[in-house]
C-alpha positions in Angstrom: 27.9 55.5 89.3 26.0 55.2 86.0 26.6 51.5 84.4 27.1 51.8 80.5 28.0 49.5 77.6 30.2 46.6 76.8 33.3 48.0 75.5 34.6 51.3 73.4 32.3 52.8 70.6 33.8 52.1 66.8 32.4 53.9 63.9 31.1 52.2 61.4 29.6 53.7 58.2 27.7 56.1 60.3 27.7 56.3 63.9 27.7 52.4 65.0 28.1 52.1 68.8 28.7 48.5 71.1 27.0 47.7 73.6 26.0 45.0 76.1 23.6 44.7 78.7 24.4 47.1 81.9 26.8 45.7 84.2 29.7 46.0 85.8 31.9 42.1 86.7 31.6 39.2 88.3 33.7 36.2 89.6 33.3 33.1 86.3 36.1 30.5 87.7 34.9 29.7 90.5 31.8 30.6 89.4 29.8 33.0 91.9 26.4 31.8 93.9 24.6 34.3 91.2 26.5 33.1 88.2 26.3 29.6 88.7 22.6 29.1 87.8 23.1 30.0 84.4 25.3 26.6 83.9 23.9 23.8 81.9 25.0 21.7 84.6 24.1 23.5 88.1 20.4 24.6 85.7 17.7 23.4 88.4 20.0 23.6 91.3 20.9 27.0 92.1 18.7 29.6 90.4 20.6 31.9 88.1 20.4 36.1 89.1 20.2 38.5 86.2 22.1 40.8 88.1 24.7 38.8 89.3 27.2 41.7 87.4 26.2 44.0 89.7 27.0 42.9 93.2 28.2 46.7 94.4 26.3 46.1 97.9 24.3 49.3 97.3 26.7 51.6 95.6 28.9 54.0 97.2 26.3 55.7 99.1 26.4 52.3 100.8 29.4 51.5 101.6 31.4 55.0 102.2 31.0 54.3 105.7 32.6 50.9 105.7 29.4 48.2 105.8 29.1 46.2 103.2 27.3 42.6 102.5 30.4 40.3 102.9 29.1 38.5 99.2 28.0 42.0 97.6 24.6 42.4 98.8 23.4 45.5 100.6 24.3 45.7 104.6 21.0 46.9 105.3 19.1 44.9 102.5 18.5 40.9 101.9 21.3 39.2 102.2 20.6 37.1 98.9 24.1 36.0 98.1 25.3 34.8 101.4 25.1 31.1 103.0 21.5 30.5 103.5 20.1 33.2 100.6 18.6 32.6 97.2 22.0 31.7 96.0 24.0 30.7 98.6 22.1 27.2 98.6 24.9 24.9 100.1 22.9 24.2 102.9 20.1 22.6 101.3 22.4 21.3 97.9 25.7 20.3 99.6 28.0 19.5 97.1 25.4 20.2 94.6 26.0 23.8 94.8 30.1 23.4 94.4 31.5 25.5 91.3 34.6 24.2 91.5 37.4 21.5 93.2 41.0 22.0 93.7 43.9 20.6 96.0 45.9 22.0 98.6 48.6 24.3 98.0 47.4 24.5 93.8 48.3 27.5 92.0 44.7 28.4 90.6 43.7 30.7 87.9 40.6 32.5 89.2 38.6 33.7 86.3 36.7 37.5 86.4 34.7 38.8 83.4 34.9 42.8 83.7 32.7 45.0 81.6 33.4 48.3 83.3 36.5 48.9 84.0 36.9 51.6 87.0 40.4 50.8 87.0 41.7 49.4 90.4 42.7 46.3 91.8 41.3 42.7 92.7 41.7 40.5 96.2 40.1 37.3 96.8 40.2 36.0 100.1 39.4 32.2 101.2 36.9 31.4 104.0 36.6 27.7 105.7 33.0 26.7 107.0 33.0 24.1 109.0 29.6 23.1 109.0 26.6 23.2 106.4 24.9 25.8 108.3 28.0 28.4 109.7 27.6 31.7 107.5 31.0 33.4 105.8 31.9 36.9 108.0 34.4 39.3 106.6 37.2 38.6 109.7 37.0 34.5 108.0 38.3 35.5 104.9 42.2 34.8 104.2 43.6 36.9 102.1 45.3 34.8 99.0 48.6 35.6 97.3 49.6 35.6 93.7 52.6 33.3 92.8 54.6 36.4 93.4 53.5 37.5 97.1 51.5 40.4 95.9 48.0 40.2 97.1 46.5 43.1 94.6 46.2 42.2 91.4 46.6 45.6 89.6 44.1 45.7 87.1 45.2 47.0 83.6 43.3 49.3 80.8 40.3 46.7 79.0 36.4 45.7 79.4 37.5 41.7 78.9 37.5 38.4 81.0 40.8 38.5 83.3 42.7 35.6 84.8 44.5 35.6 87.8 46.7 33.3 89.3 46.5 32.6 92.9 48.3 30.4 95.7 45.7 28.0 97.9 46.9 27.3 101.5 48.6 24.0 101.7 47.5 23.5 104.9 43.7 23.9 104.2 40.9 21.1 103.6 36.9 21.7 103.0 35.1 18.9 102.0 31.7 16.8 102.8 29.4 19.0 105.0 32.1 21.6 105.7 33.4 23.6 102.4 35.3 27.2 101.7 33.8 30.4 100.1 35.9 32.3 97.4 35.5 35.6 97.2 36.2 38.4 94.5 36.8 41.6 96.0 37.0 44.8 93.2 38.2 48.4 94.8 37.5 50.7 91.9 39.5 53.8 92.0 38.5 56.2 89.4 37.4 58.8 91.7 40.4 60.9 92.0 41.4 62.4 95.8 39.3 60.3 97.9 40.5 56.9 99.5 39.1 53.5 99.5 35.5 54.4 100.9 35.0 56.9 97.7 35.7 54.0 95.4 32.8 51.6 93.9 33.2 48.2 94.8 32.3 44.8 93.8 32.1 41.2 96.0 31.3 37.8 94.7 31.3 34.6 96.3 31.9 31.0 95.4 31.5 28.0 96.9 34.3 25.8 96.0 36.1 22.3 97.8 39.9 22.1 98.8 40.9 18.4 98.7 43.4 15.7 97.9 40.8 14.0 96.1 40.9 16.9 93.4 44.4 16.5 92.1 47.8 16.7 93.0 49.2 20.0 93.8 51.2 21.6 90.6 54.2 22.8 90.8 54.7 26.5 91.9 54.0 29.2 89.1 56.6 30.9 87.7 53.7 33.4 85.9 55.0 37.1 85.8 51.7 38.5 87.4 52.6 42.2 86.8 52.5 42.0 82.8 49.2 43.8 82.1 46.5 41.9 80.6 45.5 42.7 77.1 41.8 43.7 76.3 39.6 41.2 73.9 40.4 43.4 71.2 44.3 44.2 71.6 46.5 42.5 69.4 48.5 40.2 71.3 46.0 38.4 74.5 47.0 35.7 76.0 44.5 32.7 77.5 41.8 32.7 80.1 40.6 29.2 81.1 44.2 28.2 79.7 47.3 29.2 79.1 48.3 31.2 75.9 47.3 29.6 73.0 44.6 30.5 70.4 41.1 28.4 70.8 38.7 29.5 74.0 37.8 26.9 76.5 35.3 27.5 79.2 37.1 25.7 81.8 38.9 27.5 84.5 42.8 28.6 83.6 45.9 27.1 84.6 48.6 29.5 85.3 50.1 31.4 82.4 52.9 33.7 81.9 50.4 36.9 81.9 47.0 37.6 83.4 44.6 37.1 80.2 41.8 38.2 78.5 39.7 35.7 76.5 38.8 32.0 77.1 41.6 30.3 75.0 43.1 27.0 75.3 45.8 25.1 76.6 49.0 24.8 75.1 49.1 20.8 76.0 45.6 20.2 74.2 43.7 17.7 75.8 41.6 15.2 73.3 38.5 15.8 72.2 35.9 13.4 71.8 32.3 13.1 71.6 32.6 10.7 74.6 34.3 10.4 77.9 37.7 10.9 77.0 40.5 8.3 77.6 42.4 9.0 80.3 45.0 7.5 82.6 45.2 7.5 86.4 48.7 10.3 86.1 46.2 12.6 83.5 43.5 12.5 86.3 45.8 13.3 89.8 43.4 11.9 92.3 40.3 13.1 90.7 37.3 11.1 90.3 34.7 13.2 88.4 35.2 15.7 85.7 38.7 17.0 85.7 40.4 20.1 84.6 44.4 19.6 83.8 45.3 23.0 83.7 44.4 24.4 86.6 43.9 20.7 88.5 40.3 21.3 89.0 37.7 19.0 89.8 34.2 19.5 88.7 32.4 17.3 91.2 28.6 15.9 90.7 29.0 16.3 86.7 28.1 13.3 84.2 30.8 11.7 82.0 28.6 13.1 79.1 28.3 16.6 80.6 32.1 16.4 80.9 32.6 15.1 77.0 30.7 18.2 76.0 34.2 20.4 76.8 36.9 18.8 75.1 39.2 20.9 77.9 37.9 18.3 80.6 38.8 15.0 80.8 36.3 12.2 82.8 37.8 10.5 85.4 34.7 8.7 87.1 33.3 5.4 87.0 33.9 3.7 83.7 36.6 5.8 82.1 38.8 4.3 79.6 42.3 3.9 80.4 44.6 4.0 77.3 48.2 2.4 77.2 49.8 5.8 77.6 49.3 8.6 79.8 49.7 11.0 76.9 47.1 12.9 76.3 45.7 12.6 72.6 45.9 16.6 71.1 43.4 18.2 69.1 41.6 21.4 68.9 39.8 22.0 72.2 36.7 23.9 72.2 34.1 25.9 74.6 30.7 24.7 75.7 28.9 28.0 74.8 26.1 27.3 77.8 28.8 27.8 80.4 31.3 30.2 78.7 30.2 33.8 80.2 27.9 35.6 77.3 30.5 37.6 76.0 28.7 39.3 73.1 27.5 42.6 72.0 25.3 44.3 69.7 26.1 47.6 67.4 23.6 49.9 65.5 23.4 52.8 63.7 23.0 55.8 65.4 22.9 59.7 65.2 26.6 61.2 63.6 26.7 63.3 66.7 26.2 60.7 69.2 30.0 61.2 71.7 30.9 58.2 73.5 30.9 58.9 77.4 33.7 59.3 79.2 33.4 55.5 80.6 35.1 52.9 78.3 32.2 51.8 77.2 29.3 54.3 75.0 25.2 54.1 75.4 22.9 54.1 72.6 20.8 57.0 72.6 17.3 56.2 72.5 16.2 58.4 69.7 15.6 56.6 66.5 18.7 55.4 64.2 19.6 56.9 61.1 18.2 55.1 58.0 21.2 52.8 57.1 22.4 53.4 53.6 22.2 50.8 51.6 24.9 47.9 51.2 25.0 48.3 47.6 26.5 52.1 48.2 30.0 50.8 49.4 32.4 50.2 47.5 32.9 46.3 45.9 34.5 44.4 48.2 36.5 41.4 46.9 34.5 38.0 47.6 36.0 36.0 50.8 33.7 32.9 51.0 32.2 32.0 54.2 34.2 29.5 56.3 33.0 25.6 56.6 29.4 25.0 56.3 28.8 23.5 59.4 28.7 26.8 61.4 27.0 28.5 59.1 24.0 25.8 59.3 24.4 26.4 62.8 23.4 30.0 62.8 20.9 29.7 60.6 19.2 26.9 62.2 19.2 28.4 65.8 18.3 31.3 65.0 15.4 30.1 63.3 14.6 27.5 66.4 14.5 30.4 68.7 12.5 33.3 66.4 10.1 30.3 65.7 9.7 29.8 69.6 8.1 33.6 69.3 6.0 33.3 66.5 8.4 34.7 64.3 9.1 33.4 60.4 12.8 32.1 59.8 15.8 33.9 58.4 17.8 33.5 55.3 21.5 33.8 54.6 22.5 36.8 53.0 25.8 35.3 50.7 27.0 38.5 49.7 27.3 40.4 53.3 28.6 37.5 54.7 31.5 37.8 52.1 32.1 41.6 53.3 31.7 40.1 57.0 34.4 37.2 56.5 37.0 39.6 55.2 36.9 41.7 58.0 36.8 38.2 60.4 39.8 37.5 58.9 41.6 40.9 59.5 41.9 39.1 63.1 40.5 42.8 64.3 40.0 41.1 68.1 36.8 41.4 69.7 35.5 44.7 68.0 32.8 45.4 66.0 33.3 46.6 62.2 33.2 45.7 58.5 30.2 46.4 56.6 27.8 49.5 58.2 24.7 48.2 59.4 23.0 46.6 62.7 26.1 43.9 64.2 26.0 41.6 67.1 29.4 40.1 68.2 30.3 37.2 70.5 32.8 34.6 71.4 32.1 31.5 69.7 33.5 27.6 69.8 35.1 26.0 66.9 33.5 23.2 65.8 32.6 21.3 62.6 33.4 17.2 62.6 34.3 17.0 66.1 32.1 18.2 67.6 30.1 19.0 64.8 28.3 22.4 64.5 24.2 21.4 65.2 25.6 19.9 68.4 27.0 22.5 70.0 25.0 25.4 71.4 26.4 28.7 69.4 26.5 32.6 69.7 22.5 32.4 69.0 21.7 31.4 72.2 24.4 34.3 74.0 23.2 36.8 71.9 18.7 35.3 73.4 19.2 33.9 76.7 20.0 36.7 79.1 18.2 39.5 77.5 15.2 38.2 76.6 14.3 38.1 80.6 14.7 42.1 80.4 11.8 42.4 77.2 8.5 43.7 78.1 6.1 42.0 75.8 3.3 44.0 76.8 5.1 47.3 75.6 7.4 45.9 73.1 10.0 47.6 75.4 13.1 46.8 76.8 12.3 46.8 80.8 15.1 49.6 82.1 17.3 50.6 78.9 17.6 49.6 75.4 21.1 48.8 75.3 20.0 45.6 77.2 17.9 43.9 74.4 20.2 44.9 71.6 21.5 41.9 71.0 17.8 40.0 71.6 15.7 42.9 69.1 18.1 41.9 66.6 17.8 38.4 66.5 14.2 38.6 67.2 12.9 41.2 64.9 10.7 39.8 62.6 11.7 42.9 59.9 14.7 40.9 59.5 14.7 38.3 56.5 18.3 37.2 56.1 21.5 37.5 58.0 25.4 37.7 57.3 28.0 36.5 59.1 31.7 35.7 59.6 34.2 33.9 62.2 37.8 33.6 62.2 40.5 31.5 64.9 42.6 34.3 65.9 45.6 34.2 68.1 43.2 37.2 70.0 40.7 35.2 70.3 38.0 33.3 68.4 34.9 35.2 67.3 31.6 35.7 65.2 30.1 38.7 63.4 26.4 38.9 62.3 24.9 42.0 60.6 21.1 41.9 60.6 19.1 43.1 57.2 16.9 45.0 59.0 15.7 44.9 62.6 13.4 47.6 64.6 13.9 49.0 68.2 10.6 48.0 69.4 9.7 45.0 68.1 6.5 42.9 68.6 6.6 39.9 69.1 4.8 37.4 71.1 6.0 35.6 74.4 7.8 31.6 73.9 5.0 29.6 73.2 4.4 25.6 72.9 7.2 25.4 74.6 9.4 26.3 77.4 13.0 28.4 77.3 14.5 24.8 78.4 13.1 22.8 76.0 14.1 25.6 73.4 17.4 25.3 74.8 17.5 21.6 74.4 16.4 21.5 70.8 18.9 23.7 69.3 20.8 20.9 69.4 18.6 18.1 68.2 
């Protein structure tokens, strides 16, 4: 099955089309052996894959006749994603390598970022190893339930990220040397008049711990798990790592009244400070690292400040500060852009007659763009100033940090497309590209300003860098495999580009940033990081 783009084409101006780099899903919360990696806090420990969207073991050619690779690898091939492969590094990391923490019997909200959608439905399924060294088979995995009985999670129209809750066995323990696999199991079913062997599929796996020392079981969800979740750009989503409420958070969800569709935030906010966060021994359960009060997580192995950097966790380790109330102080939660899944994508201008496939998502061609008209040609659009400073500065300054890493000269801010940009931010238009014609990137982004303030909080610059910039071919000035994705990385990069606009707006459907580009090429050359690694890049955005 061919993989495609992030999302449906919109027309803008001319033909402007999403996209996003090819993939298909993956499991976020818990994350997955290949997503894992590419958290700030498990960076070093597990290496990330660049792939890890794609875990089909082999396509249907594959698995028509049943064998698959239990984690999504090939039957036949390396086994990369199991216990014991390049990923699956529990053996040598121990608790290390653990995503995630709940207790026995918790309702969970398991997290999956779709950007295909082959319509379908989701199982996971919960195996206990009892050992360091014993390997997950497909007869070990117990099927769970939602809060309903149901055990397929029917999956609704939408390219977004999808929360499901999901019922732990009370009886069940994994801790120390012996801990349980979670696994994400996605039965396509596009292909009309064939059963489940015609159908693509998709397996992750997770290593998480079930134990009393990760919170006290919550009480049983009353969620409604057949309401359809709404895509990133419907009117009316609901939360992903939280339940309903308009601000994203990168933490896994507690239990909601619908499946959702973008990170958002809790309804019971919890505080957010710059430092390990008050607590009290009722906000933490039993927990004694870096907890999560929606969905009574645990991160384990995490430092109080890696914990302060999500104002959705609360630090419950060694020195925490117990306040005279349990009450949680409330404030604006945000998301720690590092670990929030790169939810972004790219538009440019293309040829009028350029169809969108019959996937929900549309390809760029790879035949040159129509010359953009000029901004000046539209119409006047009345002036909506940019939003705080702070974010703005933000922008500017790591995009700058990062074009400078490649030799290329700094960007300035373009006042008057930002102005055309904001207005259509604040149109709340959901995660969608549009507003004035020209070359777009789109992402997620966290709110921030005095707490936390903008320069130390790693924004949509980094989403829009990190992933791709592993696909471009320096030596050709290419995108290695297809163009659609670098798109996000060739605009950023381009040195033809001399100023930027851009807009944000807190929607009930989700937080998000537009920038439009002024002008970037296809192909364009620039030189490998230099002086520097991509860590120490990483790390100096935020100095």
């Amino acid at each position: 099955m061919t993989s495609t783009t992030f999302l449906s084409a919109y027309a803008v101006g001319l033909a402007a089309f999403a996209n996003y780099a090819q993939a298909h899903g993956r499991l976020i919360a818990p994350p997955h052996r290949g997503y894992i990696g590419k958290l700030a806090q498990f960076a070093g420990i597990v290496p990330p894959d660049y792939d890890d969207h794609s875990l089909n073991a082999g396509g249907i050619a594959a698995t028509s006749g049943g064998k698959f690779g239990v984690c999504g690898d090939s039957y036949s091939g390396t086994r990369q994603h199991e216990t014991g492969g390049t990923y699956g590094t529990f053996p040598t990391n121990s608790a290390k390598a653990i995503g995630a923490c709940y207790a026995p019997g918790s309702t969970v909200d398991l997290q999956v970022q779709l950007m295909a959608n082959y319509k379908g439905y989701f199982e996971f399924g919960l195996c206990k190893l009892d050992t360091k060294d014993d390997k997950e088979t497909n007869e070990c995995f117990q099927t769970l339930a939602q809060p309903s009985g149901e055990t397929q999670w029917q999956l609704p129209p939408g390219n977004e990220v999808f929360t499901i809750p999901s019922v732990l066995p009370a009886g069940v323990t994994c801790e120390g040397d012996a801990h349980c696999v979670l696994r994400w199991h996605y039965v396509g079913w596009n292909n009309a008049d064939v059963g489940i062997d015609g159908q693509e599929q998709y397996w992750n796996c997770a290593d998480v711990y079930i134990s009393n020392t990760c919170g006290t079981a919550p009480a049983p969800s009353s969620a409604n798990t057949a309401s359809s979740s709404l895509g990133l750009n419907a009117s009316k989503p609901t939360s992903a790592p939280a339940p309903s409420s308009a601000k994203p958070t990168c933490a896994p969800a507690p239990s909601s009244s619908k499946p959702t569709a973008a990170p958002m935030s809790s309804s019971s906010k919890p505080s957010s400070t710059s430092s390990p966060q008050p607590t009290s021994q009722d906000s933490c359960g039993t927990c004694n690292n870096c907890y999560y009060p929606g969905s009574n997580a645990c991160y384990i192995g995490w430092s109080a400040a890696q914990c302060a950097q999500n104002p959705a966790f609360t630090w419950c380790g060694a020195n925490a500060v117990l306040p005279s109330t349990s009450t949680p102080t409330t404030t604006s939660p945000s998301t720690k852009p590092v670990t929030q899944p790169p939810s972004s994508k790219p538009t440019t201008t293309q040829d009028p007659s350029a169809k969108p496939t019959t996937s929900p998502i549309t390809a760029p061609t790879t035949t040159a763009a129509t010359p953009l008209p000029s901004l000046t040609d539209e119409p006047a659009a009345p002036m909506t100033p940019t939003p705080v400073n702070g974010l703005r500065d933000q922008l500017i300054s790591q995009h700058n940090k990062i074009r400078a890493a490649h030799g290329v000269g700094p960007v300035t801010w373009d006042e008057a497309l930002s102005s055309k940009i904001q207005a259509w931010a604040e149109g709340c238009p959901g995660f969608t590209h549009g507003g004035p014609r020209g070359w777009q990137n789109l992402a997620t982004y966290t709110p921030c300003g005095t707490n936390p303030p903008c320069d130390k909080v790693v924004g949509a610059s980094w989403l829009w860098y990190d992933e791709e910039e592993t696909f471009w071919n320096y030596d050709s000035n290419t995108c290695n495999g297809i163009w659609e994705k670098c798109g996000h990385f060739t605009n950023l990069i381009s040195p033809e580009v001399n100023s930027i606009g851009c807009g944000w707006h807190e929607c009930a459907n989700g937080n998000y940033v537009w920038c439009n580009y002024n002008t970037p090429v296809k192909n364009p050359k620039v030189s490998r990081i230099r002086g520097i690694t991509k860590a120490q890049l990483l790390a100096s955005l935020t100095v």
